[in-house]
C-alpha positions as CSV (number, residue, x, y, z in Angstrom):
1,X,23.1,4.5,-89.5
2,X,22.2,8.0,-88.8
3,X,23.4,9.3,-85.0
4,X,20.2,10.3,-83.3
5,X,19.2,6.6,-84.5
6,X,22.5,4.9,-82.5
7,X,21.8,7.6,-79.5
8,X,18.0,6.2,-79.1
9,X,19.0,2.4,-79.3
10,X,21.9,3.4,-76.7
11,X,19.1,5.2,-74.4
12,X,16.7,2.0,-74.9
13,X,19.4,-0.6,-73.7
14,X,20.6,1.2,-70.9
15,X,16.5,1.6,-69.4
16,X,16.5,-2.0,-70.3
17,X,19.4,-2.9,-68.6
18,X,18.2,-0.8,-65.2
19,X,14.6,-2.4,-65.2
20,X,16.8,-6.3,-65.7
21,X,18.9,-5.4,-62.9
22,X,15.6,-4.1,-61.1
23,X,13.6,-7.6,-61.5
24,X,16.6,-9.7,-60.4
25,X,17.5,-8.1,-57.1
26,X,13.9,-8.1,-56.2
27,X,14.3,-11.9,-56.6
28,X,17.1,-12.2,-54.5
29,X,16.5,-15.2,-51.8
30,X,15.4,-13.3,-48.3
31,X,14.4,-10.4,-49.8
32,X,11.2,-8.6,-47.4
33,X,9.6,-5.5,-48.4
34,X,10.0,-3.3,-45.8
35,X,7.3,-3.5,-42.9
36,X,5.9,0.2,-41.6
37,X,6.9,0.5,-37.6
38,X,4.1,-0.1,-35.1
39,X,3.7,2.8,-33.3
40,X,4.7,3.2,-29.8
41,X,2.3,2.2,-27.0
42,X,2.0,5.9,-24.6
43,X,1.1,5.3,-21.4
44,X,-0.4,8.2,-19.2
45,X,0.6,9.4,-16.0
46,X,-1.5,9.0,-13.1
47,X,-1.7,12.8,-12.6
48,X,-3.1,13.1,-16.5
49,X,-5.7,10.9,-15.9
50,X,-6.9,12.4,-12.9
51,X,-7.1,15.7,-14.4
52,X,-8.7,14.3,-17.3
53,X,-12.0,12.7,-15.4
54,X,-12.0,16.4,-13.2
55,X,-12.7,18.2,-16.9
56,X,-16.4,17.3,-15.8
57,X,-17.3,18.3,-11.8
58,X,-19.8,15.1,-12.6
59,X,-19.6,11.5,-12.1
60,X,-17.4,9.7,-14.6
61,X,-15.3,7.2,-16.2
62,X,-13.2,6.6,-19.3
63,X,-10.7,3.7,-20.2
64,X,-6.7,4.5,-20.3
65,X,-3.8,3.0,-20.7
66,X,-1.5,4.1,-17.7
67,X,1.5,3.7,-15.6
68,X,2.9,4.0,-12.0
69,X,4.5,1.6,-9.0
70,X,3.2,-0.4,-6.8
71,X,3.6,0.7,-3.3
72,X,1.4,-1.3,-1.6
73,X,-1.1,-4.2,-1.9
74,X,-3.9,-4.9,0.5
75,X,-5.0,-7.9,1.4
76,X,-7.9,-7.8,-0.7
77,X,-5.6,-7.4,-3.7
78,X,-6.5,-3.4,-4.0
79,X,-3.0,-1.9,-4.9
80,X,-1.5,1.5,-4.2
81,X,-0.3,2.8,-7.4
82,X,2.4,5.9,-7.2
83,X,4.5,8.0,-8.7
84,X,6.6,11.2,-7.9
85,X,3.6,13.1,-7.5
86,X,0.5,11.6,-6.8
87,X,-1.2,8.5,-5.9
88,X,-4.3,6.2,-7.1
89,X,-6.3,3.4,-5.8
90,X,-6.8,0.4,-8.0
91,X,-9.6,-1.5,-6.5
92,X,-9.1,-5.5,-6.3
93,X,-6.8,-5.5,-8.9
94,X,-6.4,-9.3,-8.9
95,X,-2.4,-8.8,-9.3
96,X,-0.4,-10.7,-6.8
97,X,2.3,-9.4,-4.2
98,X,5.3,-9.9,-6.9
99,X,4.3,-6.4,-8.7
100,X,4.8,-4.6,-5.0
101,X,7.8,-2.5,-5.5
102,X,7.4,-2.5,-9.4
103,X,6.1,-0.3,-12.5
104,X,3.8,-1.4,-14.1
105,X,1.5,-0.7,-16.9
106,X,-1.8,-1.1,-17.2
107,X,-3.4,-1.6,-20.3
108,X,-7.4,-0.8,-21.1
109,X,-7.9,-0.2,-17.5
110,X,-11.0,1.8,-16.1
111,X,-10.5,5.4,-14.5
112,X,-13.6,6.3,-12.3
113,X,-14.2,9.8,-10.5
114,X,-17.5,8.6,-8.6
115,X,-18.1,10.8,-5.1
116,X,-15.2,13.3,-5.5
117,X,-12.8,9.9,-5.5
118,X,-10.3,8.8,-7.7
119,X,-9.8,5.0,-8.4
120,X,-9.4,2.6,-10.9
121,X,-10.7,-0.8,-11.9
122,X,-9.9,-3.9,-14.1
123,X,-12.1,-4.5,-17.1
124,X,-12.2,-7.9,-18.7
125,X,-9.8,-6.4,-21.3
126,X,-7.3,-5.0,-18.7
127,X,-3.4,-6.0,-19.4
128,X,-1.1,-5.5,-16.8
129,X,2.3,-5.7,-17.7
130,X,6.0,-4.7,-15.7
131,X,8.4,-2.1,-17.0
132,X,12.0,-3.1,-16.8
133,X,12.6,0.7,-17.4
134,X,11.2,1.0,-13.9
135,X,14.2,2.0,-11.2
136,X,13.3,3.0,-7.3
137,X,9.6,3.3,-6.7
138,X,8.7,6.4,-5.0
139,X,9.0,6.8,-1.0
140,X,5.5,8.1,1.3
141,X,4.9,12.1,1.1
142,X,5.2,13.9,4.4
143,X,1.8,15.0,5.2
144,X,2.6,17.1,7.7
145,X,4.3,19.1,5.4
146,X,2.2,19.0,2.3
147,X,0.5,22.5,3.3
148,X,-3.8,22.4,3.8
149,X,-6.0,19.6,2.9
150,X,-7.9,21.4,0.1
151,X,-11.4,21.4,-1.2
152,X,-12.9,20.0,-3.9
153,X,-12.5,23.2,-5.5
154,X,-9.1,23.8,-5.6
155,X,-9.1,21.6,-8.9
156,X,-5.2,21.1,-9.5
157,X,-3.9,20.7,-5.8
158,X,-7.5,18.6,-5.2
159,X,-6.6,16.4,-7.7
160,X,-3.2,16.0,-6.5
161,X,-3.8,15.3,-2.8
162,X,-6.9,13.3,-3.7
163,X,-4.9,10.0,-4.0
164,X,-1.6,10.8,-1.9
165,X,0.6,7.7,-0.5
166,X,1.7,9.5,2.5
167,X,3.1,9.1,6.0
168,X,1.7,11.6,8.9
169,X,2.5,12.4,12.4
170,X,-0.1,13.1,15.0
171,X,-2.7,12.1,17.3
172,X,-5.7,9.5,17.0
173,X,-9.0,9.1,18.6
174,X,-11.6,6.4,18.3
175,X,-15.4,8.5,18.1
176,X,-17.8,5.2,19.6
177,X,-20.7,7.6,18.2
178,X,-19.6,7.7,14.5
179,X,-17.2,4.2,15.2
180,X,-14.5,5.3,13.2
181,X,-11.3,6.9,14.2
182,X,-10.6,10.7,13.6
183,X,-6.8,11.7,13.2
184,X,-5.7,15.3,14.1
185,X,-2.4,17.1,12.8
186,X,-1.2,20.7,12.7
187,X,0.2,22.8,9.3
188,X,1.6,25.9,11.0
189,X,-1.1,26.9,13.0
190,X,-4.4,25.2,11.7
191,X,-5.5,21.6,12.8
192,X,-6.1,18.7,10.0
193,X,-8.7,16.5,10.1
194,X,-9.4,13.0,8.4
195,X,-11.1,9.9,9.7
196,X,-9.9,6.5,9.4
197,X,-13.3,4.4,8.9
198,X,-12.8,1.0,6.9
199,X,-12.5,-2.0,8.5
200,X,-9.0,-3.6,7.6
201,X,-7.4,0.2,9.3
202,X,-9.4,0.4,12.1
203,X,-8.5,-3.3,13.2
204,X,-5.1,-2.3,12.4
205,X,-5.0,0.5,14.8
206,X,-6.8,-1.9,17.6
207,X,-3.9,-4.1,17.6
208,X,-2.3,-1.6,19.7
209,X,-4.9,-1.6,22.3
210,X,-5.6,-5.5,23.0
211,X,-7.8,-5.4,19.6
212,X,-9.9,-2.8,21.2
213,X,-10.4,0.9,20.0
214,X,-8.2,3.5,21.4
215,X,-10.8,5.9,22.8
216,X,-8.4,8.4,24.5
217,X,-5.9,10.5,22.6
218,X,-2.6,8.4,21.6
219,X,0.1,9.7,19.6
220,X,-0.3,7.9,16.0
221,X,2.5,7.9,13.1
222,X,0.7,6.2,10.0
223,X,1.4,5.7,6.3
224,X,-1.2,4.6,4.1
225,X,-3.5,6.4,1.1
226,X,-5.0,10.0,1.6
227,X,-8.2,9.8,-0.1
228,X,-11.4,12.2,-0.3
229,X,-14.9,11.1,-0.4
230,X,-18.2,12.0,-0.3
231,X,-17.7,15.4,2.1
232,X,-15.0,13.7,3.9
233,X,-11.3,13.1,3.9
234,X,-10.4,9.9,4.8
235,X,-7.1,7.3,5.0
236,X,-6.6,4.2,4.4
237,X,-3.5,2.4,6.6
238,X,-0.6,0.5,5.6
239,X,0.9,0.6,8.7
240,X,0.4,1.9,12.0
241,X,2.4,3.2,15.1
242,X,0.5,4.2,18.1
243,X,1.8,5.1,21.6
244,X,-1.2,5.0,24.1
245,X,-0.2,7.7,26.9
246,X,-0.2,6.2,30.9
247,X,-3.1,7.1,32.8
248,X,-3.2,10.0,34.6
249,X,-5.8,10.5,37.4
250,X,-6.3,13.8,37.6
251,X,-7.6,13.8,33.9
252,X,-11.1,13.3,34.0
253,X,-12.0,10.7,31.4
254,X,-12.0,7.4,31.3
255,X,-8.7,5.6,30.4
256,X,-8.0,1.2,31.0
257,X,-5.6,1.1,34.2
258,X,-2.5,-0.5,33.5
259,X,-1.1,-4.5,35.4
260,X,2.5,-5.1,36.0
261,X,4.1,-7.0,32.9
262,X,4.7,-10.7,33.0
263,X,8.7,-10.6,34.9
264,X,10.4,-12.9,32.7
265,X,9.3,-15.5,29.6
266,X,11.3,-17.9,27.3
267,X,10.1,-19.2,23.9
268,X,11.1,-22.8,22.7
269,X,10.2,-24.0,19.3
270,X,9.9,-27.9,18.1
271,X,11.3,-27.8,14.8
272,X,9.9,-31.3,14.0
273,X,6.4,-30.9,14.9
274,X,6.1,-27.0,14.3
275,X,4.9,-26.8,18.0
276,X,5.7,-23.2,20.1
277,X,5.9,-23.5,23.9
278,X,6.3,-20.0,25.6
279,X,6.5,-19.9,29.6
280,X,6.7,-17.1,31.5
281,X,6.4,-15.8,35.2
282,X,3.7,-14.0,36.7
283,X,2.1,-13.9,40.5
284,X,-1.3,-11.4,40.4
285,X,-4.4,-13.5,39.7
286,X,-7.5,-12.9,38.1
287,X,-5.3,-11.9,34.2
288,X,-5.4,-13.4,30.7
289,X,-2.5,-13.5,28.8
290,X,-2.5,-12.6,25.2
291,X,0.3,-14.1,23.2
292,X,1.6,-12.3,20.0
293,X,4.0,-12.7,17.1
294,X,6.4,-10.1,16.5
295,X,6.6,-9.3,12.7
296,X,8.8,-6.9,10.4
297,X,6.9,-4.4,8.9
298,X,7.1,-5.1,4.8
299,X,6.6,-1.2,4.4
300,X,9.0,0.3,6.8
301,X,12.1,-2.4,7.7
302,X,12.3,0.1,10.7
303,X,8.8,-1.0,12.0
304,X,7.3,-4.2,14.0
305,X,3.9,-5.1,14.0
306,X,1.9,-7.8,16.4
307,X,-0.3,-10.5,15.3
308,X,-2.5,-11.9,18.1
309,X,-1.8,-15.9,17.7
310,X,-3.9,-16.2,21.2
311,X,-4.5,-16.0,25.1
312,X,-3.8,-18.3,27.8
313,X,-5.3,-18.1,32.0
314,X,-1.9,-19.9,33.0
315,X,1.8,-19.4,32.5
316,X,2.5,-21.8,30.2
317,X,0.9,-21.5,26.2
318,X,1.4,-23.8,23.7
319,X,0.6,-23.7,20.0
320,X,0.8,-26.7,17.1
321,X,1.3,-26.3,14.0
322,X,3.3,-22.9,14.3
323,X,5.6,-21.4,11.3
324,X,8.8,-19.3,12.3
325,X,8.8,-17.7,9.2
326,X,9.0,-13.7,8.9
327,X,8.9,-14.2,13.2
328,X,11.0,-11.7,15.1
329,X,9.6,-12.1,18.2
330,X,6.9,-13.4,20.9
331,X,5.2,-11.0,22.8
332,X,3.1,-11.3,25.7
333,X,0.6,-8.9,27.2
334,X,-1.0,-9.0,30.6
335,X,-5.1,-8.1,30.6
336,X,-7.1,-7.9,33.3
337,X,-10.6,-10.6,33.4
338,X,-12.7,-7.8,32.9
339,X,-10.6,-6.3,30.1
340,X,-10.2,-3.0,32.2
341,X,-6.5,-3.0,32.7
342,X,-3.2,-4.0,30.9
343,X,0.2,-4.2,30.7
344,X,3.3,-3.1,28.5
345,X,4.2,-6.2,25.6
346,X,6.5,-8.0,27.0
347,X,8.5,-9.6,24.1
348,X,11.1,-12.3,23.6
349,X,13.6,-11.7,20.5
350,X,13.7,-14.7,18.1
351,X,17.7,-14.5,18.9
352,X,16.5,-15.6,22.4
353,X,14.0,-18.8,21.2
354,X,15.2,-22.2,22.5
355,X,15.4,-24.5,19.3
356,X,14.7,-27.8,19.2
């Protein structure tokens, strides 16, 4: 047999050889072709997507996927969302209070930039989902040293401030013209301005005042959501601390007088039928009492705030159907009949209740 005869019969067995090999290890029992990877789900940044609906000085709104913590949630389910830089609103999110404190992303959500404000708001597609990756959620910006509030056409700080979970320090006054309060605070030497004018804040604010507005100027530290609409810059409040000054006579506007304080008061609680009794001692006549409960503030563990539970005209107040939980205290408050005058709260520490 001539030798470039024996060469191609070599050549053929050996490709027939590699396609038999080929065909059987393709048969093999679990063999999977290979599946291409999805690709990577990118989440934007809250700053991003603000500076994406400010590309047009119009009204707009586009759908993102995004992520950021949860610092707050208000009562009407409208969440705080935050990161190291900036803040948004996301209005009635319907998420519940286990995502405060978490971050989260948020899946086909919808950005708005309607009246100069940023917010965002679920579509029927919206996912919201919680990212283990997530570690400490970002703490309130000091205002008052966050430099000017700026206009609408400083573009990059705008859109940075616009949306700001911050905390500020300065003083608060209730304008009965406009009914809404106006907050005042200094960078170096220029006064700030903003006005606090929705309903949950302002009632917030009157807690400190007998649930009446504070129409003098009181020294105010709040945290809460910086926010610009309209012509305006406004906040909404997380939580509040107010100090109301003492009268002073030779100042000449209006300010309530103040009543002595209740002189002593014990709170007993019946376990068994959830019943609060709280006595306490008092000689002037012609006062209501109004009875609070003393609560820790879920924002700041360094804060209390006061929940009116009711008012009594006598020395003794009882209350059925009473829960202890998340109670601290009981305070009481001494208020003239015609609402003119009060006292200082006087509270009794939950260390102090009589249980029964």
């Amino acid at each position: 047999m001539p030798v470039y005869t024996r060469r191609l019969i070599s050549v053929s067995v050996l490709v027939l050889l590699f396609i038999v090999l080929f065909l059987l290890a393709s048969c093999q029992p679990g063999a999977q072709p290979q599946q291409p990877k999805p690709e990577e789900k990118v989440y934007k940044s809250i700053g991003e997507v603000k500076n994406t609906l400010l590309v047009s000085s119009a009204d707009t709104e586009t759908t993102v996927d995004l992520e950021g913590y949860v610092v707050y949630r208000f009562e009407d389910s409208s969440l705080i969302l935050a990161n190291d830089e900036t803040a948004i609103m996301f209005k009635n999110s319907g998420l519940s209070s286990k995502y405060v404190g978490k971050k989260i992303q948020l899946k086909s959500v919808k950005a708005v930039y309607k009246n100069k404000t940023f917010y965002l708001e679920k579509r029927n597609s919206t996912e919201a989902s919680i990212d283990l990756s997530g570690k400490t959620p970002p703490q309130a910006k000091n205002l008052n040293s966050s430099g000017e509030l700026p206009t609408p056409g400083e573009k990059e700080k705008f859109a940075l401030m616009n949306g700001f979970y911050s905390t500020v320090h300065g003083t608060i006054k209730f304008d009965t013209d406009s009914r809404r309060y106006f907050v005042t605070y200094s960078i170096a030497t220029k006064n700030q301005v903003f006005e606090i004018s929705d309903e949950q804040s302002i009632n917030l604010i009157n807690r400190f005042n007998v649930d009446k507005p504070i129409t003098v100027d009181a020294e105010a530290t709040l945290t809460g959501y910086l926010f610009y609409e309209t012509n305006s810059w406004k906040f909404k409040v997380s939580s509040a601390d107010v100090v109301i000054p003492a009268p002073n006579v030779s100042v000449g506007i209006e300010i309530p007088g103040y009543v002595l304080p209740v002189e002593q008061a014990t709170a007993t609680y019946y376990q068994t039928e959830k019943r609060l009794l709280v006595e306490y001692t008092y000689t002037l006549p012609d006062v209501v009492f109004m009875i609070y409960k003393e609560l820790n503030n879920p924002s700041n563990e360094n804060e209390k705030v006061y929940e009116l539970i009711g008012e009594a005209t006598s020395t003794v107040f009882e209350k059925t159907g009473f829960d202890l939980g998340g109670v601290s205290g009981i305070g009481i408050r001494v208020v003239s009949v015609d609402k003119t005058k009060e006292s200082e709260l006087f509270v009794v520490p939950r260390e102090k209740f009589i249980e029964n």
